[in-house]
N, C-alpha and C positions, 0 to 999 in steps of 0.2 A: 509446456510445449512438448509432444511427443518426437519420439525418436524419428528421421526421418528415415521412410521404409526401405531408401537406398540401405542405409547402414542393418539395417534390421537383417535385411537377402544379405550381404554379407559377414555379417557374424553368426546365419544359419538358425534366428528367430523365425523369420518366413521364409518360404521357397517361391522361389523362380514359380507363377504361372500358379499360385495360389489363389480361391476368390471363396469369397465367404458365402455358404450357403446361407446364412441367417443374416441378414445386408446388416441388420444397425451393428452385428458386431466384422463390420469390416473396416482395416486399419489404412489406415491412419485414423483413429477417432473421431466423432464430430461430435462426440460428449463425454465425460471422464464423471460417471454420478457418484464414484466412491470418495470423489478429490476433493479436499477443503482445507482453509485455511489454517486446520491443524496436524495434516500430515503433508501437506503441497514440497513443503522443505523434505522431508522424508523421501520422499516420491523421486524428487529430482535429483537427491542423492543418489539412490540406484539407479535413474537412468543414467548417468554421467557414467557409473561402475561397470553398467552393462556396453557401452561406445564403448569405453576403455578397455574392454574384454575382460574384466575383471572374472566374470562367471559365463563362462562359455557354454552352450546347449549341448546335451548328449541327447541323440534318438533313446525313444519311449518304445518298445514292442506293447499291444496288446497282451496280456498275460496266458489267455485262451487261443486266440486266432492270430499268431506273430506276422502273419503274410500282407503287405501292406496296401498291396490289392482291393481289401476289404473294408477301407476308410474312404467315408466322405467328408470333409473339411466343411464344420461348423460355420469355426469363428476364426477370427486373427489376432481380436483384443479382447482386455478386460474391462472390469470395474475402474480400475486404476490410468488404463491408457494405454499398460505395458503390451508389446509384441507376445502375445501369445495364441497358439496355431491350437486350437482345441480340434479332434479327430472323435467323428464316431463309427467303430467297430462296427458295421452290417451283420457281425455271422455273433459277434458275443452280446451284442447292447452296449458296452461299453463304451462309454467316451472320456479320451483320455488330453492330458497336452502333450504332445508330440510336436518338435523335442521340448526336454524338459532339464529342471536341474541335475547336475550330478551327484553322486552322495557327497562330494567332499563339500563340494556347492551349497548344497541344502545345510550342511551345519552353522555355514558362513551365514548363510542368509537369516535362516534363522535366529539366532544370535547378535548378530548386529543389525538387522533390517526390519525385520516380520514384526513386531510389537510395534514400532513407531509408522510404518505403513499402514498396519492395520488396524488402529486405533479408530474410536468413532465418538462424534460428537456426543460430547455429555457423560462418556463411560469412564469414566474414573477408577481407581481401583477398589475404592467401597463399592459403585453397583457392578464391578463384575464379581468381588465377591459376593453381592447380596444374588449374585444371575446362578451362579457355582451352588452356594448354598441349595437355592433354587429346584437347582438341578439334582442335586445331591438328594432332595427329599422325594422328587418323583423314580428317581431310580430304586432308592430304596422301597419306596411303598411298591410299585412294579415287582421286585424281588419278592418280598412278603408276599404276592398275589400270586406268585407261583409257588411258595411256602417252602421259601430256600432260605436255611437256617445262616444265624447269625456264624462269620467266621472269618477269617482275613480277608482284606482286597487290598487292590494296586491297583491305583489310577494314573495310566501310561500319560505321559502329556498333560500333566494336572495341572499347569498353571501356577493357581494362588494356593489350589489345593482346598479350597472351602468345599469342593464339590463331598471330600471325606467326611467334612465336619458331622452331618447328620447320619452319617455309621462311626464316627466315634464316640457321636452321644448316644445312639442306640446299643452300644455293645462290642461294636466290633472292632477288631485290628484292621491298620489301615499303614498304608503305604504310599510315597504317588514320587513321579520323576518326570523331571522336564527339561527343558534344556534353555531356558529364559531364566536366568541364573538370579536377576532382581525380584522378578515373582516368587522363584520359591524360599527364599529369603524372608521375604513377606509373612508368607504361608509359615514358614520355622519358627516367626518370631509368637506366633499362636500356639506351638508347642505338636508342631505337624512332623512329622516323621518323612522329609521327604528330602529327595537326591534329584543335585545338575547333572542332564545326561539323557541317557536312554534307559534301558529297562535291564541290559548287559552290564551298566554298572554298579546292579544292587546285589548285593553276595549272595554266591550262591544256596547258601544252609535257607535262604528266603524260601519261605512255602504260604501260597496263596491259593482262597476258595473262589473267587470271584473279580477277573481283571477288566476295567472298563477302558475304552476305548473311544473316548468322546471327541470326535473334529480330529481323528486321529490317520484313521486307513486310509484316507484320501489323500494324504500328504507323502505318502508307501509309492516307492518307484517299483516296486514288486510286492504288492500285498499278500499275494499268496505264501512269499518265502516270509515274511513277516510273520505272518500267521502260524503255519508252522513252526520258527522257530520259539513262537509262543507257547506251543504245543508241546513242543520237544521238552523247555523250562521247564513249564506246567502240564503237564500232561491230564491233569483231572480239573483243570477249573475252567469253570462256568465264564461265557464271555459277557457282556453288554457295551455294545455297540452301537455309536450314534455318526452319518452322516448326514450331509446335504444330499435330500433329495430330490435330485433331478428330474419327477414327475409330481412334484410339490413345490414349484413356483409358481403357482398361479395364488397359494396360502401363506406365500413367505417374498422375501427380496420385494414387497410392493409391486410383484407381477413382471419385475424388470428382470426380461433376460442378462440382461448386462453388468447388473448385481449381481448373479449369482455367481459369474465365470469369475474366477480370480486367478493369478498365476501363482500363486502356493500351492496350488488342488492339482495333483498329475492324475487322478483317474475320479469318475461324477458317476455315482449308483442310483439306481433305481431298486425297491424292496427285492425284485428278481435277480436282477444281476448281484448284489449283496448277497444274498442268502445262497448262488451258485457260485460266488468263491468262496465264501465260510464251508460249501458242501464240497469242493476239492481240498479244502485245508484240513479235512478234517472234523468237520462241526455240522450238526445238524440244530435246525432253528427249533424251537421254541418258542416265538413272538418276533414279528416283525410287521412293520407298515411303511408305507409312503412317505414318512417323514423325512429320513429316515432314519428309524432304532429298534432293536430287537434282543433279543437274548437267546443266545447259542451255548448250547453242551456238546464235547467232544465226544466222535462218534466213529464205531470203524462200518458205516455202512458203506453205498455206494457213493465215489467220488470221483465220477462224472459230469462231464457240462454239456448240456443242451444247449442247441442254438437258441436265441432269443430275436424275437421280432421286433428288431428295431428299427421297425417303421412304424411302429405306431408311436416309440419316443421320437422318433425326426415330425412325425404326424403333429403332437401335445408341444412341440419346441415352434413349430411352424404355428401353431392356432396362438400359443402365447404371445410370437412376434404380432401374428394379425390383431391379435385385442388390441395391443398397446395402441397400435396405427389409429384401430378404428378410438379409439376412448380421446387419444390425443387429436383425432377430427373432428370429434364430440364436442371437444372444447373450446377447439376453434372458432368452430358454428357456433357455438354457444354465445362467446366473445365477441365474435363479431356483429351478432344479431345485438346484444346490448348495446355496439358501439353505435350503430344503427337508429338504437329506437332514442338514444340520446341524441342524434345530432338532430334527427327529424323531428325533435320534443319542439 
């Protein structure tokens, strides 16, 4: 049972005179496709916490264009069900949740919520290590493809930490931190080198060639100062960078806009908008795609932002909702004409 949207307008989830440009994600929900009967208890936990005012909204500024003029309102919900107000930035491409968590917010939630909310059917903790693993070997091969020698890395947000596993068996030093304090436990009891936390609590004598970034920047109420302070730490290592991208759901989410919006996500990249805040922070690309992931070295060129034409993502966000309509008319017809040719049999 979702929040009732009176309460939502007053604890500053939604605004007064909000309407979702994108109709299937407007709230109150009329379908929750992330919700199942292994995290429904989860679910309804935090919404009780959020009625209760437990985690209150702080507004989001766009990073590039703060003026708020310059947003058109998406959505209002998630995958989940929860009151979430996604905003896309006209003059940056950006689309962000506005409001969103605040940092004290996000460690709460983090910690006690985000693992049992966003678990999913069947994933256990052997196949997300065997997904990490996975993971860990196309980055590395990616690396070798651009003939970046073996040497430390730090994987910010590691998890279980398996994604290290295949650059520890290749060679290399490895590091990783996270703040899901049972996973990286996990990960330690394999002889993993990792720390609960952020990436400010690993000493600083730490020097790293190569820091990954995986499901990471998205979760960044300021990415850019994130970045940089990345920078400042490490001033000479190589990034690799993965998010959800938001002109690659028609190859991912099962084409469901409503999959992809989550309320742990405060800002949703496209390869362009990505690669124009890695280029204010400091970083020039080296590979990147629609996925989205790439590989950045720090750089003192230009670090400037260009406007971005986001109409043509409002444009790809609008054709994705129209598929779904037509495929799910599709099957109607479909359905119906069998019920049809059975009763007439």
């Amino acid at each position: 049972m979702s929040i009732s949207i009176k309460i939502c307008k007053k604890l500053g989830w939604i605004r007064c005179g909000d309407r979702a440009k994108i109709k299937s994600l407007s709230y109150p929900p009329k379908e929750c496709p992330a919700k199942w009967s292994g995290n429904a208890n989860a679910i309804s936990a935090f919404e009780k916490e959020l009625c209760d005012g437990v985690f209150m909204p702080e507004s989001l500024s766009d990073p590039i264009f703060p003026e708020k003029d310059h947003d058109l309102v998406l959505g209002l919900t998630d995958r989940y069900g929860f009151p979430v107000r996604t905003v896309l930035n006209m003059k940056s491409g950006l689309l962000r949740t506005d409001p969103y968590f605040s940092e004290a917010d996000l460690a709460v939630f983090y910690s006690k919520h985000y693992r049992s909310i966003y678990t999913w059917q069947g994933i256990g903790l052997q196949e997300m290590r065997t997904d990490q693993i996975n993971r860990g070997l196309r980055i590395l091969q990616m690396l070798e493809q651009f003939k970046i020698s073996k040497g430390s890395i730090l994987d910010i947000g590691c998890g279980l930490g398996a994604t290290l596993l295949p650059f520890r068996e290749a060679g290399w030093k490895t590091r990783g931190v996270d703040y899901g304090i049972n996973l990286v436990e996990e990960g330690m009891r394999e002889g993993l080198n990792l720390t609960v936390g952020s990436f400010k609590d690993i000493s600083v004598d730490f020097k790293c060639d190569i820091i990954i970034l995986s499901h990471v920047l998205e979760h960044m109420r300021k990415p850019i100062d994130f970045l940089e302070q990345i920078s400042s730490r490490w001033p000479t290592a190589m990034l690799f960078i993965e998010v959800p991208g938001v002109l690659n759901i028609h190859n991912a989410y099962y084409g469901n806009l409503k999959m992809y919006f989550q309320n742990a996500h405060a800002f949703h990249f496209c390869k362009e908008s990505l690669c124009r805040i890695l280029q204010i922070a400091g970083y020039e690309c080296l590979f990147s795609d629609e996925k989205v992931c790439g590989i950045f070295r720090p750089t003192s060129t230009n670090r400037s932002f260009n406007e971005i034409n986001a109409t043509n993502i409002l444009r790809y966000l609008e054709n994705i909702e129209t598929s779904k309509r037509i495929s799910s008319r599709k099957y109607l017809f479909k359905l119906f004409g069998k019920i049809i040719k059975t009763i007439t049999k």
